[in-house]
C-alpha positions as CSV (number, residue, x, y, z in Angstrom):
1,X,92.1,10.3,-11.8
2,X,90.5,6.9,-11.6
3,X,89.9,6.4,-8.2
4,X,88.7,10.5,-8.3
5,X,86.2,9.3,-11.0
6,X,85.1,6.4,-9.3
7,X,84.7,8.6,-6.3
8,X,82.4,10.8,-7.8
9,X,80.4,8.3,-10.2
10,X,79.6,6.3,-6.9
11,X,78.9,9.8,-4.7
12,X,76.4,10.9,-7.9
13,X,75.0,7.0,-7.9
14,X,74.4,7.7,-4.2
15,X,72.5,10.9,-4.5
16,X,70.7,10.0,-7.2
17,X,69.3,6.8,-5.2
18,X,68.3,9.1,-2.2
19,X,66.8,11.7,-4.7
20,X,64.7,9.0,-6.4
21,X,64.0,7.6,-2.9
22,X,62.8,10.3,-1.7
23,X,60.8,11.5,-4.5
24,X,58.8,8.0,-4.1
25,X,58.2,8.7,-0.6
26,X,56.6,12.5,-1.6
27,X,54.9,11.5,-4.8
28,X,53.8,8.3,-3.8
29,X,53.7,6.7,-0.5
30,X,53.1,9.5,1.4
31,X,49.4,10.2,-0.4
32,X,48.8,6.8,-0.1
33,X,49.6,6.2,3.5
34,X,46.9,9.2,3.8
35,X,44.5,7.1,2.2
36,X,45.3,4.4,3.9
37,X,44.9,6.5,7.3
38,X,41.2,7.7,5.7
39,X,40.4,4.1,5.1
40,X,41.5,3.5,8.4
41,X,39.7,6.3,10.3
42,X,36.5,5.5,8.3
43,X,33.5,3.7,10.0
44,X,30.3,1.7,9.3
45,X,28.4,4.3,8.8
46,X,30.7,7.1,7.1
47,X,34.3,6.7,5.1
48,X,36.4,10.0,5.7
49,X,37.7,11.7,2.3
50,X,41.5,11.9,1.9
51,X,42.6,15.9,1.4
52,X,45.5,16.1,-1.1
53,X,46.1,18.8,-3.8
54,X,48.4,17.6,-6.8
55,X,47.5,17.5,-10.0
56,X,49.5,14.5,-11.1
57,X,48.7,10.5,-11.4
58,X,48.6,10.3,-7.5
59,X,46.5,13.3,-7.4
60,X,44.0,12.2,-10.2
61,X,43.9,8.8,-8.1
62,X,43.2,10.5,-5.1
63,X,40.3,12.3,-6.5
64,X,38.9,9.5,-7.6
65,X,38.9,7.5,-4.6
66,X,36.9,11.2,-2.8
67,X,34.4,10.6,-5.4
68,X,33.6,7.3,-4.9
69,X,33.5,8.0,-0.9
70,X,30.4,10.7,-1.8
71,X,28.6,7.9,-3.6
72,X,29.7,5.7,-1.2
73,X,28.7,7.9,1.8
74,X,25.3,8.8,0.4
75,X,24.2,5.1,-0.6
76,X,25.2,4.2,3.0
77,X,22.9,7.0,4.7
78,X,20.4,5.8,2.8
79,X,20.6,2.6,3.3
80,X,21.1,3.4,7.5
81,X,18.6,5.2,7.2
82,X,16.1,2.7,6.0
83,X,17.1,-0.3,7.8
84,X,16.7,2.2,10.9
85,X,13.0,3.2,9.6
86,X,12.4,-0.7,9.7
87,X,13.6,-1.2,13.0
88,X,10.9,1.1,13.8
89,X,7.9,-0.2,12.0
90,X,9.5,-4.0,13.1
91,X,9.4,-2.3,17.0
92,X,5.4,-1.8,16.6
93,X,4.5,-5.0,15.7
94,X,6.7,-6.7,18.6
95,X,3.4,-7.4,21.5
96,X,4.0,-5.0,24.0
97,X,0.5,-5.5,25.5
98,X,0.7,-7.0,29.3
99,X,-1.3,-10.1,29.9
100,X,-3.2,-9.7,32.5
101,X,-2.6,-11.3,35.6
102,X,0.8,-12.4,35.0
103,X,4.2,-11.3,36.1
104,X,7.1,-11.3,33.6
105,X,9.5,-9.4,31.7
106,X,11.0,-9.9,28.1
107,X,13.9,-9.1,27.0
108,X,14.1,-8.8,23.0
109,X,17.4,-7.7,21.8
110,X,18.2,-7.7,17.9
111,X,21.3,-9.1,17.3
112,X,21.1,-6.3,14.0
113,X,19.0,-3.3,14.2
114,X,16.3,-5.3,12.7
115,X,16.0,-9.1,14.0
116,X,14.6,-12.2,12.6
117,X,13.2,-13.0,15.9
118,X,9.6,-12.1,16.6
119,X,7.2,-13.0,19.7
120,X,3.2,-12.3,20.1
121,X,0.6,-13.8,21.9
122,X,-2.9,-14.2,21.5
123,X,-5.3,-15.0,24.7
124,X,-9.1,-15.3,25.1
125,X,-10.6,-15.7,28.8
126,X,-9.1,-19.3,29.6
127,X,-6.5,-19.7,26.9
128,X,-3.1,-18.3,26.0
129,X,-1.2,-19.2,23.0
130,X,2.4,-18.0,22.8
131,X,4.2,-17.5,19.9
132,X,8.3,-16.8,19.3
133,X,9.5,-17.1,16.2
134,X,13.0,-17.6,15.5
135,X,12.8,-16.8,11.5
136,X,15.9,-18.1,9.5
137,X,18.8,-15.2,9.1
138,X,19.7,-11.5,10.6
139,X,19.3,-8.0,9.6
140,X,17.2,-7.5,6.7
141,X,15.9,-10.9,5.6
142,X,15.2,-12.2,8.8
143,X,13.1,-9.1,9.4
144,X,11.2,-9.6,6.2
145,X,10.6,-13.4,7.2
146,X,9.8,-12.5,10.3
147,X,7.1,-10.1,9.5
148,X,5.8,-12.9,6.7
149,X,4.9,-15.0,9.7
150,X,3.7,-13.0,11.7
151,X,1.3,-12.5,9.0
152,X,0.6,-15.9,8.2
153,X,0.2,-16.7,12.2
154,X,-2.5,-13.4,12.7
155,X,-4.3,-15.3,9.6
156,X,-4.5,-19.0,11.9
157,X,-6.9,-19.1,14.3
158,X,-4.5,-20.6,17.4
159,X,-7.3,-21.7,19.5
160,X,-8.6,-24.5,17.3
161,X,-5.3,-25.6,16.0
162,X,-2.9,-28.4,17.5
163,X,1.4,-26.7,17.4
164,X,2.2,-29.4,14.8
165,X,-1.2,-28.1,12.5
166,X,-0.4,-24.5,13.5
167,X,3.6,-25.2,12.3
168,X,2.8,-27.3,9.0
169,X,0.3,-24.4,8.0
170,X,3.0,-21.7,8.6
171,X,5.3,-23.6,6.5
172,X,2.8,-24.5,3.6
173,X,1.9,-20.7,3.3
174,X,5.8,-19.9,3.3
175,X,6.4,-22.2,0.7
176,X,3.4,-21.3,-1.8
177,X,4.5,-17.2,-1.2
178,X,8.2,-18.3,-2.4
179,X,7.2,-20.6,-4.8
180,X,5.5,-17.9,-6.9
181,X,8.6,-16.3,-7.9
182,X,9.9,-19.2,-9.4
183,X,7.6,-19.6,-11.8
């Protein structure tokens, strides 16, 4: 009767294991692998919801981690959105002008959608002054800088100036805009 006992203490010990097993597997890392194949699935510009139905701890976690991919999915659009209405404003400002009499082609390629790298030129009958300008950063606040000097250099007049005068007013008008917010 022992060994009969032992028998059947070690066969319930045995079920039980693959019982509670398998009840992890269902209640737990099965919804979670599905987030984890959402996560996974998900790209820059949109995270994938996870679907799942239960009402318990797993469930409740679940639904929370949807909700935060709505927020999550909105802020992004906008956000894409913007920086891809910048990329066109930043497009019109890039020189697309020919210059007459010369033979070229420019190849301007942001490493972001918006770039930190800017070119113009400015010519009069005998003179042509080129400007690329190679603003510190990517994406967003390169852009910003970028358009800041392009400002500042449309404001110089680049026929009268020497490159080291044109360079050391740039950087004197750079430095008084970012200085005011430090006050």
């Amino acid at each position: 009767t022992i060994i009969s006992t032992l028998v059947l203490v070690s066969i319930l010990l045995v079920t039980n294991i693959f019982a509670a097993v398998l009840a992890l597997r269902l209640s737990v890392i099965r919804p979670l692998s599905k987030v984890e194949e959402a996560v996974t699935q998900s790209d820059d510009k949109k995270m994938e919801k996870v679907a799942w139905a239960s009402e318990d701890e797993i469930g409740s976690v679940i639904k929370s981690y949807n909700s935060m991919v709505d927020v999550v999915n909105e802020s992004r659009t906008v956000m894409f959105d913007s920086i891809e209405f910048a990329s066109l404003i930043q497009n019109s400002i890039v020189h697309s002008e020919p210059i007459e009499g010369w033979d070229y082609d420019v190849v301007w390629k942001p490493r972001d959608i918006v770039s930190g790298d800017l070119y113009f030129w400015a010519e009069t009958e005998d003179e042509l002054v080129l400007v690329v300008v190679d603003c510190t950063g990517h994406g967003v606040p390169g852009s910003i800088l970028s358009a800041i000097s392009r400002t500042i250099f449309s404001n110089i007049d680049l026929f009268k100036c020497k490159p080291g005068e044109i360079l050391t007013e740039v950087n004197k008008k750079v430095l008084e805009l970012f200085s005011k917010g430090n006050d």
